[in-house]
C-alpha positions as CSV (number, residue, x, y, z in Angstrom):
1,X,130.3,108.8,86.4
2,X,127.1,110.0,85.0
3,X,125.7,112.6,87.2
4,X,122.2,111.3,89.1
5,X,118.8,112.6,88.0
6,X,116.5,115.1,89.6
7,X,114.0,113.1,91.7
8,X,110.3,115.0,92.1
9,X,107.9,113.4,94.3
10,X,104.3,114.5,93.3
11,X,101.8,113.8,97.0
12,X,98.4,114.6,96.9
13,X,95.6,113.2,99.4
14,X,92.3,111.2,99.1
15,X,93.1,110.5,95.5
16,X,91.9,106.9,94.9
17,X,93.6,105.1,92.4
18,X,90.0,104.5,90.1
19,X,89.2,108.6,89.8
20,X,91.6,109.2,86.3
21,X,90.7,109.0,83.3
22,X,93.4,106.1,82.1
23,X,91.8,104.7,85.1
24,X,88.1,104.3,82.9
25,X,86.8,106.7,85.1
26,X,84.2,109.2,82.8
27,X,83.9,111.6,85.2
28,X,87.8,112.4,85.8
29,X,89.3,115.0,83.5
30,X,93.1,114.3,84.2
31,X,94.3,114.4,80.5
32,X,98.1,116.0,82.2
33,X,98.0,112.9,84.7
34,X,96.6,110.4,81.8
35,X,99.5,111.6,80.1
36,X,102.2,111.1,82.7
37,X,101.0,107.8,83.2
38,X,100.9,106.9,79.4
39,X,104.5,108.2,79.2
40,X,105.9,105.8,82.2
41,X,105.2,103.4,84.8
42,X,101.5,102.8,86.0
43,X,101.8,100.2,89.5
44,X,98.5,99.8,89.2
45,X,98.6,97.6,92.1
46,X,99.7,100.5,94.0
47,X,98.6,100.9,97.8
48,X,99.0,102.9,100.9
49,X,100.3,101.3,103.7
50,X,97.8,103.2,106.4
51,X,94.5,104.5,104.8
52,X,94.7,107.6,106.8
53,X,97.1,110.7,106.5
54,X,99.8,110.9,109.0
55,X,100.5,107.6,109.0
56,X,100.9,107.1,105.2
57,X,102.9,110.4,105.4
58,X,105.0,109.2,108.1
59,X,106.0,105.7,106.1
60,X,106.3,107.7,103.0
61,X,109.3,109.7,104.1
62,X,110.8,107.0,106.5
63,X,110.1,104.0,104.7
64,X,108.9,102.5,107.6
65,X,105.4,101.7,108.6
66,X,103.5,102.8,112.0
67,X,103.9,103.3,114.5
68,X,107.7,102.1,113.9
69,X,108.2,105.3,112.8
70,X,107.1,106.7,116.1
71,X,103.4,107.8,114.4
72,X,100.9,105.8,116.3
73,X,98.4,108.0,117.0
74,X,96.8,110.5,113.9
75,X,97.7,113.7,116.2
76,X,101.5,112.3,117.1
77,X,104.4,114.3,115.4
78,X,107.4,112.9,113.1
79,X,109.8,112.2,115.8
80,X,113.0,114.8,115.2
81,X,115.9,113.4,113.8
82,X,113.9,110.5,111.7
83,X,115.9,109.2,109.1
84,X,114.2,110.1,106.4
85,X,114.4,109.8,102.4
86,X,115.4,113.9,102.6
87,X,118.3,113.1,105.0
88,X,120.0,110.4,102.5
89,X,119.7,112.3,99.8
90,X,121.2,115.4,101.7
91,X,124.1,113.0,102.3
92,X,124.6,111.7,98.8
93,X,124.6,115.3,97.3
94,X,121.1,116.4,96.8
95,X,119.8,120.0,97.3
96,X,116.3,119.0,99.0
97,X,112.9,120.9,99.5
98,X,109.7,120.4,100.6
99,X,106.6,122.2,99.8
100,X,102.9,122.2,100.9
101,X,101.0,119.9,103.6
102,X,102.9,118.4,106.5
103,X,100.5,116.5,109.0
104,X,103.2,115.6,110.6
105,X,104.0,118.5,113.7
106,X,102.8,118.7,117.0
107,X,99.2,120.6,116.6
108,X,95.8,120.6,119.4
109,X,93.9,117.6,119.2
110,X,91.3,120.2,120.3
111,X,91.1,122.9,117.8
112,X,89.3,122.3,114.7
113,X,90.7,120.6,112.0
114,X,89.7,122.5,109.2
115,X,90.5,126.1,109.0
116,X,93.5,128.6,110.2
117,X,94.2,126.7,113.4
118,X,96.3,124.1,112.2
119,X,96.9,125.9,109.0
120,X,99.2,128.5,111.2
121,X,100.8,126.1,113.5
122,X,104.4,126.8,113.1
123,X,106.3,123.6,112.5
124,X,110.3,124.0,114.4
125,X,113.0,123.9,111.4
126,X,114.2,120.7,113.7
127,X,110.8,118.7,112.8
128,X,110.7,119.3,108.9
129,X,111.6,116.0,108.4
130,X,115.9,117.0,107.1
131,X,114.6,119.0,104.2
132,X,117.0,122.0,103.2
133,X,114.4,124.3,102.0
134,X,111.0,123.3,104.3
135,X,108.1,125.7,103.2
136,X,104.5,124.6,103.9
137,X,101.8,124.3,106.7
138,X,100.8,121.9,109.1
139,X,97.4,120.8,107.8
140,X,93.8,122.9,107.9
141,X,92.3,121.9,104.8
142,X,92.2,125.5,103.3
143,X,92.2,124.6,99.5
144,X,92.5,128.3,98.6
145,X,94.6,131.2,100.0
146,X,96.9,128.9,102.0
147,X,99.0,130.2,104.7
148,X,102.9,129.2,104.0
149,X,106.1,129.5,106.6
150,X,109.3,127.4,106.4
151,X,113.0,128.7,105.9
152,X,111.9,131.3,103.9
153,X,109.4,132.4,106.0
154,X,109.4,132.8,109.7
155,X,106.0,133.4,110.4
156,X,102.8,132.1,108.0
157,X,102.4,133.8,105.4
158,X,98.5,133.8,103.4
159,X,98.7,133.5,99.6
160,X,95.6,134.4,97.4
161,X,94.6,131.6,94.9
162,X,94.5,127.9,94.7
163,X,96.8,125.9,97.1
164,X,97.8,123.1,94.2
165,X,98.6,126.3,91.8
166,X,100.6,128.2,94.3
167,X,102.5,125.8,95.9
168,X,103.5,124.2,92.6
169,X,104.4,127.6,91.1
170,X,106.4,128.4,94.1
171,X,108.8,125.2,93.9
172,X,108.9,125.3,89.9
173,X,110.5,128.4,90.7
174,X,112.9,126.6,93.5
175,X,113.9,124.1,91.5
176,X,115.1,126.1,88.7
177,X,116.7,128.2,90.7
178,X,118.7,125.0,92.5
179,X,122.5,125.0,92.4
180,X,124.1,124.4,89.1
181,X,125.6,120.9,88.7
182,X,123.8,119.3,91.8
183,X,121.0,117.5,91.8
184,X,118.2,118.4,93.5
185,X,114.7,116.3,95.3
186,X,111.9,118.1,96.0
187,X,108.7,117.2,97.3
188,X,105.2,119.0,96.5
189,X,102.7,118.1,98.9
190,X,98.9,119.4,97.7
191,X,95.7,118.5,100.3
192,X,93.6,118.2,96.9
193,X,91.2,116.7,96.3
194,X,90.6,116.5,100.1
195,X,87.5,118.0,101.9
196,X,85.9,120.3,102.0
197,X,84.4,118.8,98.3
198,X,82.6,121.9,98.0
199,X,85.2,124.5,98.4
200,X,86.0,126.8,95.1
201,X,88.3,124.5,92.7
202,X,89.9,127.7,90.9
203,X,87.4,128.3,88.5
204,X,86.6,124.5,87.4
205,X,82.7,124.6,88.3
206,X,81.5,121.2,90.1
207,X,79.8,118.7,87.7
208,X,76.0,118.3,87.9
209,X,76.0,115.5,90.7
210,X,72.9,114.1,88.5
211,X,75.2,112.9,86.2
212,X,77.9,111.4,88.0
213,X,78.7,108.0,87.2
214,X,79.0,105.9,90.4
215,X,81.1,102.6,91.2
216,X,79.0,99.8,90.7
217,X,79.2,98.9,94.6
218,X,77.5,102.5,95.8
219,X,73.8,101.6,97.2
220,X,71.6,103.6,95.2
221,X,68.0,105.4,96.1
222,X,68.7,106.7,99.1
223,X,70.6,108.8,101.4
224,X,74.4,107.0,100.4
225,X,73.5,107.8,96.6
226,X,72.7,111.4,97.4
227,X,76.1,112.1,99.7
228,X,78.3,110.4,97.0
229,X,76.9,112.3,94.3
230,X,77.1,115.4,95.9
231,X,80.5,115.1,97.3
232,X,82.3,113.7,93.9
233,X,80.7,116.8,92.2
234,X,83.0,118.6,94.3
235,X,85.8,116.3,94.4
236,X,86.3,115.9,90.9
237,X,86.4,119.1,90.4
238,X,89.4,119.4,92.5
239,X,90.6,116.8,90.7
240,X,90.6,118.7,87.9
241,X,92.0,121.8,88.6
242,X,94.8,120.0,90.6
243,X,95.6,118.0,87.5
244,X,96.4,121.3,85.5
245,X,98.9,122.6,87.8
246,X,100.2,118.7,88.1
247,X,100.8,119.1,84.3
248,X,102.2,122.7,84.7
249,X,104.7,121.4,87.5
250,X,105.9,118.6,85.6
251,X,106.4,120.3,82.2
252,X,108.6,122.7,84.3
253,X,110.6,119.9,85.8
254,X,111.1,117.9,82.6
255,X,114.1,119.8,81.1
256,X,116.9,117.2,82.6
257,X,117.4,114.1,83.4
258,X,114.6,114.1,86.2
259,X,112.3,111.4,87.6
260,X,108.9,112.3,88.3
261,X,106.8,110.1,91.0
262,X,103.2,110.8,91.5
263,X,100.6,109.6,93.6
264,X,98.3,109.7,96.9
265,X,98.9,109.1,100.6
266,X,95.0,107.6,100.6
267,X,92.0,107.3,98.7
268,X,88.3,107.8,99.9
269,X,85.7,105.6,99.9
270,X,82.6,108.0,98.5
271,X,79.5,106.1,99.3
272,X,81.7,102.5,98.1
273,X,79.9,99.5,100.1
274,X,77.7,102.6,101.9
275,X,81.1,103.8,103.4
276,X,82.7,107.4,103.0
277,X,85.6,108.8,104.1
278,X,89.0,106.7,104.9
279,X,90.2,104.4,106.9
280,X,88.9,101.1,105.6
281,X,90.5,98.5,104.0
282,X,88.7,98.5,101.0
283,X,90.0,99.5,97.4
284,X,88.8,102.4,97.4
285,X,90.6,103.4,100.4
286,X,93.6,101.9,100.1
287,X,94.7,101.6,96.6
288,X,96.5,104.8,95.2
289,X,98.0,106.1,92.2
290,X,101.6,105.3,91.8
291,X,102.9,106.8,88.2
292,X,106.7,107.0,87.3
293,X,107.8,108.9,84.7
294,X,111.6,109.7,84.3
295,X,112.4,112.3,81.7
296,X,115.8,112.7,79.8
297,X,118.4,110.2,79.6
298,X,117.7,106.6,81.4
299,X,113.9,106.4,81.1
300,X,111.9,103.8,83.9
301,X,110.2,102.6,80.4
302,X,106.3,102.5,80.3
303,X,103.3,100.4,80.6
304,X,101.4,98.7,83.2
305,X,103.4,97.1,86.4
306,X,101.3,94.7,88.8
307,X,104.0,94.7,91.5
308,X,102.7,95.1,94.8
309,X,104.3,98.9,95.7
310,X,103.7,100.5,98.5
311,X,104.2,104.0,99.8
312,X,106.5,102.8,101.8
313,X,108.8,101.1,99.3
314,X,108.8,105.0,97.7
315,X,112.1,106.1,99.1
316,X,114.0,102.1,98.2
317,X,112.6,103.3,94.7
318,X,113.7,106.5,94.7
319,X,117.5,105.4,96.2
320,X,117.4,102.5,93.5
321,X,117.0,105.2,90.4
322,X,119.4,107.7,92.2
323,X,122.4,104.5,92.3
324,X,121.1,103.1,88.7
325,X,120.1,100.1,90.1
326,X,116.5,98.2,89.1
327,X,114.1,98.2,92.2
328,X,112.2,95.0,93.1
329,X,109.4,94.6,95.2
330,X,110.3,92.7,98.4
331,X,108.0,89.9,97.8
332,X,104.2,88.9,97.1
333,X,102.1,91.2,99.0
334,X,102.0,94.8,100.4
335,X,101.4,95.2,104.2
336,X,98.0,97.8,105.1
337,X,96.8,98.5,108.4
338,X,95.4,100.9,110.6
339,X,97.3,101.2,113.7
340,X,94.9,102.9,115.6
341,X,91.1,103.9,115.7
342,X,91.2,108.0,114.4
343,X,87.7,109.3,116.3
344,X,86.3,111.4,113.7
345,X,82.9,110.9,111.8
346,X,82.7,108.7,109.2
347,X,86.5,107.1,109.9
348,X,87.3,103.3,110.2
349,X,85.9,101.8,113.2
350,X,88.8,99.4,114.2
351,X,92.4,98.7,114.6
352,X,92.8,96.3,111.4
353,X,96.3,94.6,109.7
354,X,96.2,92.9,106.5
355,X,98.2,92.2,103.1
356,X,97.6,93.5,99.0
357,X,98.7,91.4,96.6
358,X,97.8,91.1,92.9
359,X,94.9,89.2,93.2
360,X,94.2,88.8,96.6
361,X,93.5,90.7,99.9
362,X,93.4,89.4,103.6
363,X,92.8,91.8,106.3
364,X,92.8,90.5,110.6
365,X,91.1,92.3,113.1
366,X,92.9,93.9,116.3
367,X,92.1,90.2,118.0
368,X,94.2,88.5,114.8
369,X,91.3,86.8,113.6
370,X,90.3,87.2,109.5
371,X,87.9,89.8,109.0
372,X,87.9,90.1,105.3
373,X,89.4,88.4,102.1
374,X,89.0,89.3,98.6
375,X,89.4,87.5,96.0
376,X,90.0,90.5,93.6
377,X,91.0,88.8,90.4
378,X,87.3,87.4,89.9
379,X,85.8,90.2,92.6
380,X,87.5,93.5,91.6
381,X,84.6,95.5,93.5
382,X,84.8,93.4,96.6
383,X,81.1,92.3,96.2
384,X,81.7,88.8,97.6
385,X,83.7,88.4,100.7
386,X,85.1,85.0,100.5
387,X,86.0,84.5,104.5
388,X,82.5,83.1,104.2
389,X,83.4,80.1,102.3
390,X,84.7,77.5,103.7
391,X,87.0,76.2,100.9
392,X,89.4,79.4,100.6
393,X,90.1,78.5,104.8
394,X,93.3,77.1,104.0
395,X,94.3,80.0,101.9
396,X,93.0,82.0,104.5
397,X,95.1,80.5,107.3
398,X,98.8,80.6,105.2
399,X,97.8,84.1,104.4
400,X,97.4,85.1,107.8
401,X,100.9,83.7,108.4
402,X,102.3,86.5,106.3
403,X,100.3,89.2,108.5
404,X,101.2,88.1,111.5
């Protein structure tokens, strides 16, 4: 029986699923992620199920949306003892790790959220999620000189440098360093290119926010334009420098027979309808990159998928590879929701539920009645919302069927 590959699981977070260069983007420099996604399998119909990060991080790991998964609410923990895509691997073989951001521990809904206060909280070896090696940090946003703790490490640690290069550096080293004729999974979990946009990117400089290209559907000349073109200066910077120690990681896992999946537990709107932040239902929110690139013997193949993944279909995926069996989405459309309002500035307003498919998008309101739907074959940047006419009601109505 062939033995079964090396899974790697690539998270980063706000990483919207237009800002790469194979994407047409011209501001991102991502040639080590353009190449990745060149090599394999680009679902470019990719999405998160929740717009927001403890949620999608929560469904990504159980495979099962909130607050199923016992995450309702953005400050609730992982439940201990979830069944998660560490604990089946555990039991099919696997030596397992996890490195980098957890957002998923108990932490003080009054503390601030960026900074050393959540970035210390100590996460109990019974709430890392079945992981044999756990080393991280809760959250904090601290994009350089990261404080780490886990099995390794009883009590947080700070490392100098940038969070995306040391955390990838240090499970590099794990994994080659994993027992000898057993496979191993191992998660890297990097909060770039999150906020704070204008915190050092190793030493990529910021672009000149003058000559930032933005989406189509940013209002311009005025206070929106100025925001977004300040804050992508920042962010695609990150993007940058996370890239090249994406590209470092994966050339280090690529010796074997190991299948590499990366993407983003959410995107970020950046000035997008006059919106910033996360949250909202709109592509720019919602849709994520989804690459898989399997290196050795058995390849996934490449080009361009349309199926309508979801984070939450990540660990069938994985389990599918691991047992050499083709994975198939479930059916048409990817469920997306919010399942609660997260009270923070510039967040989503409302409790919303709604489905992705290839071409279309329906999202209800908390009362169940339609609130948007895109038609995004013709309307790719959501310009027209078609709950307006009257003719796509029908549509609308066996649509909502599916949501509910």
């Amino acid at each position: 029986m062939p033995r079964a590959p090396n899974i790697l699981w690539i998270v980063t977070t706000q990483w919207r699923a237009q800002a790469f260069g194979y994407a047409g983007d011209l501001n991102a420099r991502t040639p080590c992620i353009d190449s990745l996604a060149a090599e394999g399998v680009n679902f470019a119909q990719a999405v998160t199920p929740h717009p927001f990060g403890p949620f999608a991080r929560a469904a990504l790991l159980t495979g099962a949306p909130s607050p199923e998964n016992g995450v309702r609410d953005y400050f609730d923990p992982l439940p201990e003892g979830s069944a998660t895509i560490a604990t089946e691997l555990s039991a099919r073989g696997y030596s397992t790790a996890f490195f980098g951001k957890w957002h998923l521990a108990r932490r003080d809904p009054a503390a601030p959220l960026v900074g050393e206060a959540h970035a210390r909280v100590v996460v109990p070896a019974g709430a890392r999620g079945g992981f044999g090696l756990w080393e991280g940090f809760e959250s904090g946003f601290l994009l350089n000189d990261p404080w780490l703790h886990g099995t390794r490490l009883p009590e947080p640690v700070r490392f100098e440098g940038y969070q995306a290069d040391i955390l990838c550096d240090r499970a590099s080293a794990w994994f080659h360093g994993a027992p000898p004729g057993k496979p191993w999974f191992c998660v890297v979990s990097l909060e770039a290119p999150h906020p704070p946009y204008n915190a050092p990117a190793g030493d990529i400089a910021p672009q000149d926010p003058g000559q930032i290209q933005l989406r189509p559907n940013v209002p311009t000349g005025g206070a929106v334009e100025e925001r977004a073109r300040r804050e992508l200066a920042g962010y695609y910077a990150h993007a940058e420098a996370t890239d090249r120690a994406v590209g470092r990681l994966v050339e280090n896992a690529a010796g074997g027979d190991t299948l590499v999946i990366f993407t983003s537990v959410h995107g970020d709107m950046h000035g997008s309808h006059g919106l910033f932040r996360k949250g909202w239902p709109h592509e720019e929110s919602v849709r994520v990159p989804m690459i898989a690139r399997r290196f050795g013997t058995g390849g996934t193949g490449r080009g361009i998928s349309p199926a309508p993944i979801s984070l939450s279909d990540l660990p069938a995926y994985t389990l599918a590879a691991v047992d050499g069996r083709e994975w198939k989405p479930a059916g048409d459309f990817a469920a997306i929701s919010m399942p609660s309002v997260v009270r923070q500035p510039h967040q989503c307003d409302r409790v919303w539920r709604g489905v992705r498919g290839r071409d279309r998008k329906l999202v209800l309101g908390g009362d169940g009645s339609p609130w948007l739907f895109f038609d995004l074959e013709n309307d790719p940047l959501e310009m027209r919302n078609l709950a307006a006419f009257p003719s796509r009601a029908a549509e609308i109505r066996n649509l909502s069927a599916s949501v509910c």
